[in-house]
C-alpha positions as CSV (number, residue, x, y, z in Angstrom):
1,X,-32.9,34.6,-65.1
2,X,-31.8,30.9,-64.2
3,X,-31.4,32.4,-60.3
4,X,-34.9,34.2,-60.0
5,X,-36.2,31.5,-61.4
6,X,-34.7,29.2,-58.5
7,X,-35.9,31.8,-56.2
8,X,-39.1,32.0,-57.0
9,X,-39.3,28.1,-56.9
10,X,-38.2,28.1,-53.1
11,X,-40.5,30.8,-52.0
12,X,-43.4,28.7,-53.6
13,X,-41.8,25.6,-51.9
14,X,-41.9,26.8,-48.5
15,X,-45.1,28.8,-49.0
16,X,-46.6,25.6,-49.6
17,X,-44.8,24.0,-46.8
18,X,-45.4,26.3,-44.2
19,X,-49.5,27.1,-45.3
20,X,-51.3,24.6,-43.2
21,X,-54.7,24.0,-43.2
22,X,-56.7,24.4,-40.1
23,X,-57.5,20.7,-39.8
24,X,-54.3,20.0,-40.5
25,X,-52.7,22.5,-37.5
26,X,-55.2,20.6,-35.5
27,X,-54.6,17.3,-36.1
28,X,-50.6,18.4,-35.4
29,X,-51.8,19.6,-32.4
30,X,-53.6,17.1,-30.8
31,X,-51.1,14.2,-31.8
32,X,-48.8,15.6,-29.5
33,X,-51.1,15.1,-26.3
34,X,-50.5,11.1,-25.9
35,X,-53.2,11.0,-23.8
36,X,-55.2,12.5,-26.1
37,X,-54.9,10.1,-28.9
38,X,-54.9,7.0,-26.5
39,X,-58.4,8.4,-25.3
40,X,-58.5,8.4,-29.2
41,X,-57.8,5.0,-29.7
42,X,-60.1,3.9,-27.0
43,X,-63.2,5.1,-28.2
44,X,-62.4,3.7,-31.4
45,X,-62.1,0.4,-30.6
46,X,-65.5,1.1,-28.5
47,X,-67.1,2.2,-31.5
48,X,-65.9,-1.4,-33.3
49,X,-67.0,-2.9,-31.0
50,X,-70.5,-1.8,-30.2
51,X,-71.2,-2.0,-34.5
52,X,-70.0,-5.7,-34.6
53,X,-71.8,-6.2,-31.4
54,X,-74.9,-4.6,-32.8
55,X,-74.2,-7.5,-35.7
56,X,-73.4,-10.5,-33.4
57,X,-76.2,-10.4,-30.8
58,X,-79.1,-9.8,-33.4
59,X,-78.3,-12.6,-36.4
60,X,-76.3,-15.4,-34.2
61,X,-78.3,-17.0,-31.8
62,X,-75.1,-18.0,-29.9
63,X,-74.5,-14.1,-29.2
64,X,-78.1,-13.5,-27.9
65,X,-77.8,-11.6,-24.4
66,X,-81.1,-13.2,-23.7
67,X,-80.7,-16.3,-23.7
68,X,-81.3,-18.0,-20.6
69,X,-78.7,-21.2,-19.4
70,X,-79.2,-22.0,-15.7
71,X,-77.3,-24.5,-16.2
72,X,-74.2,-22.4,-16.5
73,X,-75.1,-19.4,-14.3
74,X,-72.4,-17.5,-12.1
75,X,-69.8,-18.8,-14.5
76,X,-66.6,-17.2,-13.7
77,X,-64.5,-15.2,-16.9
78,X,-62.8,-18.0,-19.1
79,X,-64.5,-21.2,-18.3
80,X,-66.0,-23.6,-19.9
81,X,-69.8,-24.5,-21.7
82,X,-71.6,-27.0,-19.6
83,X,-72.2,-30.2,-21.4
84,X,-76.0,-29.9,-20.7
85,X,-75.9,-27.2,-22.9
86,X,-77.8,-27.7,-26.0
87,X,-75.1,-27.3,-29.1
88,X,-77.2,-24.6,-31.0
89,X,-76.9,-22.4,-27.6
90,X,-73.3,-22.9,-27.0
91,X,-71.3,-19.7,-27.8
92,X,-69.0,-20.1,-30.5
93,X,-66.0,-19.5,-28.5
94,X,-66.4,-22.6,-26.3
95,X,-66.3,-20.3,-23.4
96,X,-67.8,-17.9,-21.8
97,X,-65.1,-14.7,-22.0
98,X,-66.6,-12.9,-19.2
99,X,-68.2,-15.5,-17.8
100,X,-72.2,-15.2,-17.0
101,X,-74.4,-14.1,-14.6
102,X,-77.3,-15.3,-12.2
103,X,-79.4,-16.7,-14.9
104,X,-76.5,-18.2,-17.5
105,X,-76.7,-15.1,-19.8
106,X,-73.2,-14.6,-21.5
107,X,-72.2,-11.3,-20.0
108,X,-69.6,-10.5,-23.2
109,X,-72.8,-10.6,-25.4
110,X,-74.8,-8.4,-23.1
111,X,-71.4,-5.5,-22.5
112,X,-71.5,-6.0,-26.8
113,X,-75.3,-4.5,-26.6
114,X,-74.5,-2.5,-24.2
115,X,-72.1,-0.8,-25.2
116,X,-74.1,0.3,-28.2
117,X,-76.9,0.8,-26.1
118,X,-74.8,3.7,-24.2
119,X,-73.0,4.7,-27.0
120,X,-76.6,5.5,-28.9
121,X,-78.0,6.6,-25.9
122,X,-74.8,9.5,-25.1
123,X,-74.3,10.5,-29.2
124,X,-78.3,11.1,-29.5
125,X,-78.8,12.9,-26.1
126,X,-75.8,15.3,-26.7
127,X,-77.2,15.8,-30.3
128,X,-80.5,16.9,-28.7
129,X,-79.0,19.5,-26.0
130,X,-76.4,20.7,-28.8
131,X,-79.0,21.6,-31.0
132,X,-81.1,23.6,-28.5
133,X,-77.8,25.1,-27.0
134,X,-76.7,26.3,-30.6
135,X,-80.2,27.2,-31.1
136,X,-80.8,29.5,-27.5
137,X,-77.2,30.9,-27.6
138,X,-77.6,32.1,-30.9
139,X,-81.0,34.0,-30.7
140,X,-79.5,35.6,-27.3
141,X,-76.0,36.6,-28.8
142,X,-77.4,37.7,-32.1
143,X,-80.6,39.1,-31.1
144,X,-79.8,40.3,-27.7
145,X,-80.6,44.1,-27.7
146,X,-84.2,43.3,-29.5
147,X,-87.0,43.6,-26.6
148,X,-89.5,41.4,-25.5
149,X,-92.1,44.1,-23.9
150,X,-89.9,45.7,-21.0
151,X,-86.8,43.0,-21.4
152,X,-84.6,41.7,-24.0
153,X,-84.4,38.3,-26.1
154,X,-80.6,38.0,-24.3
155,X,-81.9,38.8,-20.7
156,X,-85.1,36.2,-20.8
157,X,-83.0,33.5,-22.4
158,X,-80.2,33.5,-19.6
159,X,-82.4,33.9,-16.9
160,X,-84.5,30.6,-18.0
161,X,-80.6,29.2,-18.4
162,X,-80.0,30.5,-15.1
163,X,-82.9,28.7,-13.5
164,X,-82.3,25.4,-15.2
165,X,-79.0,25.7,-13.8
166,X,-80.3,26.0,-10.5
167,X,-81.9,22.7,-10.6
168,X,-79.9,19.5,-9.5
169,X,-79.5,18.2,-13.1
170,X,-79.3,14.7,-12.1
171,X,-82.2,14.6,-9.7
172,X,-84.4,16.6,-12.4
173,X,-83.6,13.7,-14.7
174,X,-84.3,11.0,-12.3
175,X,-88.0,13.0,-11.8
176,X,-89.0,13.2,-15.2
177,X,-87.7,9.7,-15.7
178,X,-89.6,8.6,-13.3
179,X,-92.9,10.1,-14.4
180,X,-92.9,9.0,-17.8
181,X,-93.4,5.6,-19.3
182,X,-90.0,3.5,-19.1
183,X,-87.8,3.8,-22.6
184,X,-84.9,4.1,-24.2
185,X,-85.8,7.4,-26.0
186,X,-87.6,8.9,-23.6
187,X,-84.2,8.5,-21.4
188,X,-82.2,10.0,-24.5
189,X,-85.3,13.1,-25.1
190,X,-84.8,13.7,-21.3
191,X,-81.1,13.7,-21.3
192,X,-81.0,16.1,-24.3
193,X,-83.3,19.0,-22.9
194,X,-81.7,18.8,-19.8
195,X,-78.2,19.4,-20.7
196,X,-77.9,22.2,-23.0
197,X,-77.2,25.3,-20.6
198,X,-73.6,25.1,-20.8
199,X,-73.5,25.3,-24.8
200,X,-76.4,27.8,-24.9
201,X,-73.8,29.7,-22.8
202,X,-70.7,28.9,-24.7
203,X,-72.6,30.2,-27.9
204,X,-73.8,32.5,-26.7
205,X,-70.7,34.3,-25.7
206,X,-69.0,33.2,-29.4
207,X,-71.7,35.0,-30.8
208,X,-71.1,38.2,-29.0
209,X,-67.7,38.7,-29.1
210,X,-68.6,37.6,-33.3
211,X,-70.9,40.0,-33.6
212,X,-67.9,43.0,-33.3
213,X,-66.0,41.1,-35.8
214,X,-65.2,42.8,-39.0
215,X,-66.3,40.1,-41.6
216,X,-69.7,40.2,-39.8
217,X,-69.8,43.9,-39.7
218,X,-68.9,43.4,-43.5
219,X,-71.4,41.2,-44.7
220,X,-74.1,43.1,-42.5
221,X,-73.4,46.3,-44.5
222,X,-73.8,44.5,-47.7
223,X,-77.2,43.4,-46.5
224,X,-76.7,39.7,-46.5
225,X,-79.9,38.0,-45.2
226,X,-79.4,37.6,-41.4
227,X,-79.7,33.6,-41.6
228,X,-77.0,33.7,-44.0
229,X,-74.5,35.5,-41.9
230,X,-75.8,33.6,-38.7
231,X,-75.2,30.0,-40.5
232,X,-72.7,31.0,-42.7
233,X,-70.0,33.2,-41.2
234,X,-71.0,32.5,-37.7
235,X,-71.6,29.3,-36.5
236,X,-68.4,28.0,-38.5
237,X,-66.4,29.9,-36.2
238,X,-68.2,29.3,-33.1
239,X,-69.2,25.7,-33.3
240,X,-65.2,25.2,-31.8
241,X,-65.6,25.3,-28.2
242,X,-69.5,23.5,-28.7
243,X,-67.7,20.6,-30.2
244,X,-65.3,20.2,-27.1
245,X,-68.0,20.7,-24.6
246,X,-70.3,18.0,-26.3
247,X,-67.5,15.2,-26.5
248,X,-67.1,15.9,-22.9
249,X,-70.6,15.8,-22.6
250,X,-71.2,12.5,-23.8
251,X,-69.3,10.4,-21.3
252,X,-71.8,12.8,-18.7
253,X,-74.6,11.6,-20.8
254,X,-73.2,7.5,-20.4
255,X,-72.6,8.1,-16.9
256,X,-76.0,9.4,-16.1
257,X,-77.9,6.7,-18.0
258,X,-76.0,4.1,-15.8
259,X,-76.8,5.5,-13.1
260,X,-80.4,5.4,-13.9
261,X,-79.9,2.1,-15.0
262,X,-78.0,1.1,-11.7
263,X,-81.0,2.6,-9.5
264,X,-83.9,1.0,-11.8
265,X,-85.1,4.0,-14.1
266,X,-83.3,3.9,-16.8
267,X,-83.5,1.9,-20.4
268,X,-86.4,-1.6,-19.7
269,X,-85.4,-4.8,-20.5
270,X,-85.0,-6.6,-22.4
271,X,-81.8,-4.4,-23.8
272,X,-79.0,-4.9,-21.5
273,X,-77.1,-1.7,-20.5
274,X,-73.8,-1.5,-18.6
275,X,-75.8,0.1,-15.9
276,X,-78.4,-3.1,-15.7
277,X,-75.1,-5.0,-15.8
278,X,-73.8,-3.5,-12.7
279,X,-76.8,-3.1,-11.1
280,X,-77.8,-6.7,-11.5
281,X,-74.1,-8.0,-10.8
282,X,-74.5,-6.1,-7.0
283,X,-75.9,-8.8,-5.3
284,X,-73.1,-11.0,-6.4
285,X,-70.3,-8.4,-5.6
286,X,-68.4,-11.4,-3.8
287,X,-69.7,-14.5,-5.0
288,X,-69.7,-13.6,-8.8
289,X,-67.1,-10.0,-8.5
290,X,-66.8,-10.2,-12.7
291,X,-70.2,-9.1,-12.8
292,X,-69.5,-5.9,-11.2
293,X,-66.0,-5.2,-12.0
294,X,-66.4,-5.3,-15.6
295,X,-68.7,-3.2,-16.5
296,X,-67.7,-0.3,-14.1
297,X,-64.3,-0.9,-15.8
298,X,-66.0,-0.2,-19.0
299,X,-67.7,2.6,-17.9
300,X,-64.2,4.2,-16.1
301,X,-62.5,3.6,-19.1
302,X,-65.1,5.1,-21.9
303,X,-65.4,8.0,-19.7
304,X,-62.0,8.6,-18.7
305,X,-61.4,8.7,-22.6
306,X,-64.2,10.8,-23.8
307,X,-62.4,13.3,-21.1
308,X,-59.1,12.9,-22.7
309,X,-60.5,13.5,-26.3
310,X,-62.3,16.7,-25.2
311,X,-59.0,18.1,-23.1
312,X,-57.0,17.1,-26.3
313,X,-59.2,19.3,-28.3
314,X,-59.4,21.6,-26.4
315,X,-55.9,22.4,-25.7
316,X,-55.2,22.0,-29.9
317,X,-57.9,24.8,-30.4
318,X,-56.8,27.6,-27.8
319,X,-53.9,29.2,-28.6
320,X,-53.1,30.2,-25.1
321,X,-53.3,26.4,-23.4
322,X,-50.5,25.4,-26.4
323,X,-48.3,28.4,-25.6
324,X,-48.0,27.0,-21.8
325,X,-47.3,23.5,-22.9
């Protein structure tokens, strides 16, 4: 009695062992890509630092990107506050970090803004294009075979995908941009609805190859509403490869609004943007170089770990990429 009890206990103990959540394969997973969790550590640290920049330039004066000191313009990174400066504008460091730029603005205050400014702009545009990818993808993979007149919900939605496709995404986004009134949502609206086609695709086929599965077939024969089984039991198990694609897609989304920044169409003053930084900073590249080096560091860097985060994923969540590491 004593011994199956002891045996029972162990098969318990490494039922319980071995049974591992999902999340918690996952997480197993992606700690084992280094790069992955440095990219992980990166954008934390971003995100800190764009929610206490967020609170620094908009209740201390002495933060305020905007404030004007010709007396200290072109500083370089690390020097000091000009004693012309009146105290109640001097930064509370006693020095300018990153130094300043061609009209005495403290360029670590205006990267602080920025960087939220980006971060906003890159979190709320790839909400916007995940939402009508999730939304295209899954009227064309679960209502493919229904019929439009002479062609079908699936054939009329990747064709339109297939002709947004064909336009230069970029160049589309600089158009529009460019034709409507100069803003930082209208850059984040235009953004959103011109990125979508890859997840509409990536849906799309989850939905299909879902659609043959047996718990769908399942709850289909036992006449489950069609939302419910859509919502439910199939965009749980599709919304895998969406979330990869949209981390990726957000540095895409911060690299394009500085580019539009850098050529002039992107977010108006007065809300500084690493792209105004840069673009600003170019006619200074050798006189003042910290005003173009650092922000296109910051940008290399954000992007570069958005990338990793979204290949970490990625590889943690297909079995066949972690049988060939």
């Amino acid at each position: 009695m004593a011994a199956q009890t002891l045996e029972n206990e162990q098969i318990e103990a490494g039922t319980s062992v071995g049974m591992a959540t999902p999340r918690q394969e996952f997480w197993r997973l992606f700690k084992q890509n280094r790069l992955a969790v440095a990219g992980l550590v990166v954008l934390a640290f971003l995100l800190i630092a764009a929610m206490g920049g967020k609170v620094l330039t908009e209740w201390m004066v002495t933060f305020n990107p905007e404030t004007v000191r010709l007396a200290d313009k072109l500083r370089a990174p690390l020097s000091g506050v000009s004693e012309l400066i009146r105290p109640e504008d001097v930064p509370r460091l006693g020095f300018y970090l990153m130094g300043t730029d061609n009209l005495g603005r403290d360029v670590f205050a205006r990267m602080l803004q920025g960087s939220f400014v980006s971060l906003s702009i890159g979190f709320v545009a790839i909400g916007i294009s995940t939402f009508i990818g999730i939304l295209l993808g899954g009227l064309a993979g679960f209502y493919g075979n229904l019929r439009v007149g002479v062609i079908s919900v699936d054939t009329l939605i990747m064709r339109f995908t297939d002709v947004m496709l064909c336009f230069p995404t970029f160049f589309l986004i600089l158009t529009v941009v460019a034709l409507l009134p100069p803003s930082i949502y209208n850059i984040m609206i235009v953004i959103g609805v011109t990125s979508w086609m890859g997840t509409a695709r990536f849906v799309r086929a989850e939905f299909l190859a879902l659609r043959e599965q047996d718990f769908v077939v399942a709850a289909t024969a036992l006449g489950l509403p069609e939302r419910r089984i859509i919502f439910l039991h199939m965009v749980p198990n599709a919304i895998a490869p969406v979330l990869v694609s949209a981390t990726i897609s957000v540095a895409s989304a911060i690299l394009t609004e500085s580019a539009l920044s850098f050529l002039g169409f992107g977010v108006p003053p007065p809300f500084a943007t690493w792209g105004n930084i840069l673009s600003d900073g170019k006619a200074f590249i050798f006189d003042a170089p910290w005003l173009f080096y650092i922000p296109g560091l910051a940008i290399l860097v954000v992007v570069l770990a958005f990338n990793l985060v979204g290949e970490g994923m990625r590889e943690a969540m297909d079995p066949k990429l972690r049988e060939r590491r």
